[in-house]
Structure formats: structure tokens, C-alpha cells
N, C-alpha and C positions, 0 to 999 in steps of 0.2 A: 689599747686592748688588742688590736691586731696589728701592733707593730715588730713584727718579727725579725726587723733586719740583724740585730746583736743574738739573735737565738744559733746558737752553735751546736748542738747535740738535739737530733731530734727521732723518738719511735714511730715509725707507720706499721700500724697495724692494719693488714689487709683482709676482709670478709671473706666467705665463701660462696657468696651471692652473685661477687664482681668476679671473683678467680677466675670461674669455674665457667663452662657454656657447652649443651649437652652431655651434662656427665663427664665434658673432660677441662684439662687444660684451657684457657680463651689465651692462645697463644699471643695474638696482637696485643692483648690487652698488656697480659705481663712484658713485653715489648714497649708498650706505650711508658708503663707505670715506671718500668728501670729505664728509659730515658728521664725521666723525669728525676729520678734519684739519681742519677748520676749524674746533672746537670746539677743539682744541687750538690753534690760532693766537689764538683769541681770550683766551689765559690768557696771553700775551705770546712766546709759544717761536715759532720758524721752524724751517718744512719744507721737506724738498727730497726729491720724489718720482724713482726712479727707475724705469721702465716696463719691463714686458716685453711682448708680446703682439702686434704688429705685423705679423709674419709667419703667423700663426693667422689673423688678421683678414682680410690678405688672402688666404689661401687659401681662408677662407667665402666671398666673395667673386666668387672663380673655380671656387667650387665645387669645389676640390681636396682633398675627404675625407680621403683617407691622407697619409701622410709623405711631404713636400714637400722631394728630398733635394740635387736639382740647383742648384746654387749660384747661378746665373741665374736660375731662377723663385725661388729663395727672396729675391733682392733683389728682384725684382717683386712677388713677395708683400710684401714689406714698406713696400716706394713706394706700394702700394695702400693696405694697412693702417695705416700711418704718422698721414694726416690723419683717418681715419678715428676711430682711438684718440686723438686732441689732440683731436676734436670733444666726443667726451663727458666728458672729463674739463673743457673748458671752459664747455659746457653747467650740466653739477654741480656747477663751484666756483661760478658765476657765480651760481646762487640764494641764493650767499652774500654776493655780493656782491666775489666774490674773482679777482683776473687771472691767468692761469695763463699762462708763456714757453715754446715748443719749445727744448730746445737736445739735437742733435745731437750722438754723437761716435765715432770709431773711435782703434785703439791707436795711432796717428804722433802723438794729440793731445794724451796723455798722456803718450808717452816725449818727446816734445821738450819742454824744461826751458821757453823759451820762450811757445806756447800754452798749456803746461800752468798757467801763472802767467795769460795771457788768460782763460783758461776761470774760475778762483779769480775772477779779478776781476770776471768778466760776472755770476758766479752772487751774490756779495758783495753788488753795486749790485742785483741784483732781491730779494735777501733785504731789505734794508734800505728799499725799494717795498714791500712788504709783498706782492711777487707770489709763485706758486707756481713754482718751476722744475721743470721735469720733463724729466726727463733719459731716453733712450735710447740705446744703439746705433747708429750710423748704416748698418744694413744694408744697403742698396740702392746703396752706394758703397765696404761696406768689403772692404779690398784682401784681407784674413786670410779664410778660408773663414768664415762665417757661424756663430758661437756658439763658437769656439776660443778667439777673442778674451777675452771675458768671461763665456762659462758663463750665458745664460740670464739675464745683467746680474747676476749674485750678485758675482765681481769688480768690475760695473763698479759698483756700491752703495756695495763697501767702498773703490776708490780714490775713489769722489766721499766717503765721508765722513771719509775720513784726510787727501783734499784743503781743505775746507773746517771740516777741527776741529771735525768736531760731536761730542758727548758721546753720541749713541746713534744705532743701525742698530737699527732693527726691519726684520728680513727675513721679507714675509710670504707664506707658498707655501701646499703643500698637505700638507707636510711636518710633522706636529706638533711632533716634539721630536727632538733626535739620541736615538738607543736605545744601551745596551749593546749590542746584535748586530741583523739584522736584522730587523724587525715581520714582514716578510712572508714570511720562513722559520721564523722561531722564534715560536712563542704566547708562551713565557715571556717576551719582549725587556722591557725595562724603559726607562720614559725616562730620560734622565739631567737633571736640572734645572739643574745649574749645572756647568759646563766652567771650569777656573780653568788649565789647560794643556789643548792639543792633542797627545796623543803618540801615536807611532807606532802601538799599537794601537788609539786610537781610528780614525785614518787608516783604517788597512785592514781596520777594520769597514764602513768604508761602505761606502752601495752606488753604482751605475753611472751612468750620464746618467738624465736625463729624460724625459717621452716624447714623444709625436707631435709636437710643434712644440716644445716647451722644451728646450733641452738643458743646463740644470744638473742635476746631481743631488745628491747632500748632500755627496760630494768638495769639488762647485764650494764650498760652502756653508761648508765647514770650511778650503778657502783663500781664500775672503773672510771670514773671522771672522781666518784670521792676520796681512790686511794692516791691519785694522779697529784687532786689538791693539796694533801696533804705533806708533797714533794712539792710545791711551790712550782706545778708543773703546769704549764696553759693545757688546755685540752681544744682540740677540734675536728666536731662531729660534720660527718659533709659524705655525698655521695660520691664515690668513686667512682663513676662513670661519665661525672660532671667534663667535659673536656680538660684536658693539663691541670687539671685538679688541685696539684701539689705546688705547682707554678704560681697559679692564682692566690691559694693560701698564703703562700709567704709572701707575695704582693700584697698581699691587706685587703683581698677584696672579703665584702659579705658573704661566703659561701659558708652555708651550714649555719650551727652553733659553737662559739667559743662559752669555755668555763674555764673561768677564773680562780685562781687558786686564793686558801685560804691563808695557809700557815703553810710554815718548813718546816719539818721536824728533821733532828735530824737521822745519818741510816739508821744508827740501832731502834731508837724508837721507831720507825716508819718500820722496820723489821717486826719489833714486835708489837705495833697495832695491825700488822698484815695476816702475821701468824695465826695458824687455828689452835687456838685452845686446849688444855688438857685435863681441864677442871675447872670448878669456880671456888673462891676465897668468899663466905661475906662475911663483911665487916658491918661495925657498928657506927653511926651517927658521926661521934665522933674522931672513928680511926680517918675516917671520909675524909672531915673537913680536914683533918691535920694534913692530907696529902695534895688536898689544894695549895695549899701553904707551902707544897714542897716538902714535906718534913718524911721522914721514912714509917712504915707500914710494921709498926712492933705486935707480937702476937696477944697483946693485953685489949686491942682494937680486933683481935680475930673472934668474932661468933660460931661461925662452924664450915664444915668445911665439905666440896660436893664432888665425887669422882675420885681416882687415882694417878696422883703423876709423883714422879721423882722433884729432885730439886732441881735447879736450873730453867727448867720447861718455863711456856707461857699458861699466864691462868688470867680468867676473869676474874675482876673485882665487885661484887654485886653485879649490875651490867652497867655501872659507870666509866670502866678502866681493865685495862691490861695491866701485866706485868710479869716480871722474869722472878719465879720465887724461887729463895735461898733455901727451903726448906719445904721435905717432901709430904703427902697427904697424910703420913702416916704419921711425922712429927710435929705434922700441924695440929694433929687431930689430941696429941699428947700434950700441946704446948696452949692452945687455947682459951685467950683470957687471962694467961698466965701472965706475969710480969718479967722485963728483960732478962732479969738477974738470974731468975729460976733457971731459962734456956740451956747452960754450962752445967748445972746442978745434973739437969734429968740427962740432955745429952752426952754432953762431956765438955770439956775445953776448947775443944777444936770447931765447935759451931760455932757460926755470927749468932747475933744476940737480936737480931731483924731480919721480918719476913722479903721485905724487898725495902732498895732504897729507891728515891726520886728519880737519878738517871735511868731506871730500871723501869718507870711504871707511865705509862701516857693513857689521857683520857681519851677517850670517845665521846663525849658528849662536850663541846666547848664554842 
């Protein structure tokens, strides 16, 4: 379970709890943490760093002590903070002799199937340069209220490492371990060391957001640990301020929580159970079972239909499934119950005669 010597691709995602020390930069720190990466690049593995802290940085900055809650100054804070935080992290690899790449992102760059395949391949070619990519948020432009998006980058950790197939997430905060209950009401709480399922009563153990500038809190942590499992990806939750941290992890020692992965899926599905929605499909009973069985989604299993999307897009299936539908709200809405054959009839020739096929549709509940 924490034998990580064969793990060759691996994401650390860094909090903004640990970055960060009076409002600025914690220069040593980021010093300590890119030794530590760069000692591990040099045993042949690749890293792909994802940041938090930006918005902290610029509100040191401006001197904005408290919670920075205005959606406007918090993308200023973050346009400020932004080069600030690439500076030291370039500085730090750089005594290694290491190039470090900004790249940017908000959620349109991951639900469009499209960029999301650009992004894979930018990050690909600087893995194989041997540079460091280091990944953010693109706060200062993104459309979603600021930290909804991705939680404080604990989401956006785990679609970058279920994007790029790495074998391990170290997710490092301030957070030592998921507890049986919570540390900071109960003395008794216990860590739990290995997670091999996430279930309902762990969920609703946890606790709430983050604080002054971060907004994950172990919620966010435990739905990036389920998109993580689903790339057949270990996960490991552990405090970042733990000494050599990173060192110790690939050592095997107990620090933190490991979760264990369930399943692979592979990208395109893992793409589109990631995706946000753009409608729901329900189906009937029986459309259900036929696509357990693998079998394609015909519009004679379609009951009715909720929202407006084109074709192609991701839609809910009842709330058991995703999928990528052949056919838009408008001719679902025409086709309905209908039989295959009809489909050519109303549309024309040139439609498929199925709402979605199997490689197209992955569950959620399994």
C-alpha cells in the first residue's frame, strides 16, 4: 500500500497554509519543499506541482489582513500574487539547476474535451524537458466565483493527476491525516492511515472549508481523493510541514492517510465523469439496466428531458451516469420514446439512430 518505489509520475499539490507565512511567501519553506523535488527528479520520476497561495500573497501585498471576500479584489489579489509565487518557486528550482513553466487554468479548460487534450499535451512535452510544471487556478479571470471551482486546488490536483496518469497525489496541507471524527472537537479523534473506500460516513465526518484565504477543507480533499481513484491513482493526505515530507512518503513511512484506488477508467471516461454537466437525460427502468450490460442508450428508453445542451456535450443520466450525447435537447425532446427507426424519418439520414453508446457513458455509482 505504501510501496512507492515503481511510482514514476507523481502530482504535489501544495496548500496555502504551508506556502504562505505573514501574508507572504515562506521563502525557506519553498526552498526546503523544491529540494525535496528535485531530489526526487534526480532518481529518474517526474513532477507536476500544483499551487495554491496566490491570492494570500496578494493580499500581503495590499495589506489586506482579513478575509479578502469580494470576488474583484480577490482576482486582483491573485494577478498580484500570481508572479510573485512563480518568482520563488523559479528562484528555488533554479539552484538546481531546474526550469520551472507557469500554466494557468480555470473549469471551461477542463470540461471542453478539446483543450482538455491541449492542456495533456503541453504538460506531456515539459514532463519529457525535464521541466517542472506548476499548475494553478487561473483566478484573476475565472468566470466561477473564486475557490468553487476547485477547492483551494485539491480538485484541481486530482483532475491534473487522473489527467496526465500519474501513479501518485501527495496532497500536502496542514491537515495531517483524515480522523475518525473531528481533531478539533473530540481529544479522542484517531487518524485513520489507510482509506481503501470513501463512504458516506466518512463524508459526513468531515469538516468545513478552510480558512482565511484557502478554501478547501478535508470535504474538498476527500472529492479529490474520489476523482484521483478513479485514475487508479494512490492518494496521500500528510502535513506539509512534517520534516522532508516528500522523502519520508516515498520511503513508506506512515505519515498522513493513503487512499487507495478503485478502478482505471480510461481518459475519455475519467474526462467525462469529471466534466460538469449540461443537462439531465431520464431514462426508464429499463433503458438503465440495458446500459449496465453495456448496450447503447436508444431514444425509445428516453422519458424526458431537463435543460438545454447541443450534441456532443456531457449530460446526466437520471443521477446514475454520465455521458457524451449524440443528440441535442431539442431532438431529444422530438425523439422521445420514439423508436430507432423513426430517428432518420423526423431528422433526416444523417443522424445516428442512438442517444449515446457504451464507450461514451460511465457510471457514478459502482
Amino acid at each position: 500500500m505504501r510501496d512507492f518505489s515503481k511510482t514514476k509520475r507523481i502530482v504535489i499539490k501544495i496548500g496555502t497554509n504551508i506556502l504562505t507565512k505573514d501574508e507572504g511567501v515562506d521563502t525557506a519553506y519553498v526552498r526546503r519543499i523544491t529540494d525535496q523535488i528535485s531530489s526526487l527528479m534526480a532518481t529518474g520520476r517526474q513532477v507536476v506541482i500544483v499551487t495554491s497561495g496566490a491570492i494570500g500573497m496578494g493580499a500581503g501585498q495590499l495589506n489586506e489582513t482579513g478575509q479578502v471576500r469580494d470576488i474583484k479584489m480577490r482576482q486582483a489579489c491573485a494577478a498580484i500574487g500570481q508572479p510573485l509565487l512563480m518568482a520563488e518557486y523559479r528562484k528555488s528550482f533554479l539552484r538546481h539547476g531546474i526550469s520551472v513553466a507557469q500554466v494557468l487554468l480555470t473549469a471551461e479548460v477542463l470540461n471542453n474535451r478539446k483543450t482538455y487534450l491541449n492542456l495533456r499535451n503541453s504538460v506531456e512535452t515539459l514532463l519529457k524537458l525535464s521541466v517542472v510544471p506548476i499548475l494553478n487556478e487561473n483566478d484573476s479571470v475565472s468566470t466561477d466565483e473564486i475557490g468553487s471551482a476547485f477547492g483551494d486546488n485539491d480538485k484541481l490536483s486530482a483532475l491534473v493527476a487522473s489527467k496526465i496518469d500519474a501513479d501518485l497525489l501527495v496532497m500536502l496541507s496542514d491537515i495531517d491525516a483524515l480522523y475518525d471524527k473531528n481533531p478539533q472537537k473530540f481529544s479522542d479523534a484517531k487518524p485513520i492511515h489507510t482509506v481503501f473506500e470513501i463512504t458516506g460516513d466518512i463524508v459526513r465526518s468531515a469538516g468545513g472549508k478552510g480558512s482565511t484565504h484557502a478554501t478547501g477543507g478535508m470535504k474538498t480533499k476527500l472529492e479529490a481523493a474520489k476523482i484521483a481513484s478513479n485514475a487508479g491513482c494512490r492518494i496521500v493526505l500528510a502535513n506539509g510541514r512534517v520534516r522532508n515530507v516528500i522523502e519520508r512518503i516515498m520511503a513508506g513511512e506512515e505519515i498522513g492517510t493513503v487512499f487507495m484506488p478503485k478502478r482505471k477508467l480510461s481518459n475519455r471516461a475519467r474526462w467525462i465523469l469529471n466534466s460538469a454537466t449540461a443537462g439531465v437525460i431520464k431514462i426508464d427502468e429499463g433503458a438503465m439496466r440495458a446500459l449496465r450490460n453495456r448496450k447503447s442508450l436508444l431514444p425509445s428508453g428516453v422519458v424526458s428531458v431537463e435543460g438545454s445542451f447541443e450534441a456532443g456535450t456531457v449530460v446526466m443520466l437520471n443521477d446514475n451516469a454520465k455521458a457524451v450525447t449524440n443528440l441535442s435537447s431539442s431532438q431529444l425532446n422530438a425523439l422521445a420514446g420514439k423508436h430507432s427507426s423513426e430517428i432518420r424519418k423526423i431528422l433526416g439520414p444523417k443522424h445516428r439512430d442512438v442517444v449515446a453508446i457504451p464507450e461514451d457513458i460511465v457510471f457514478i455509482d459502482y
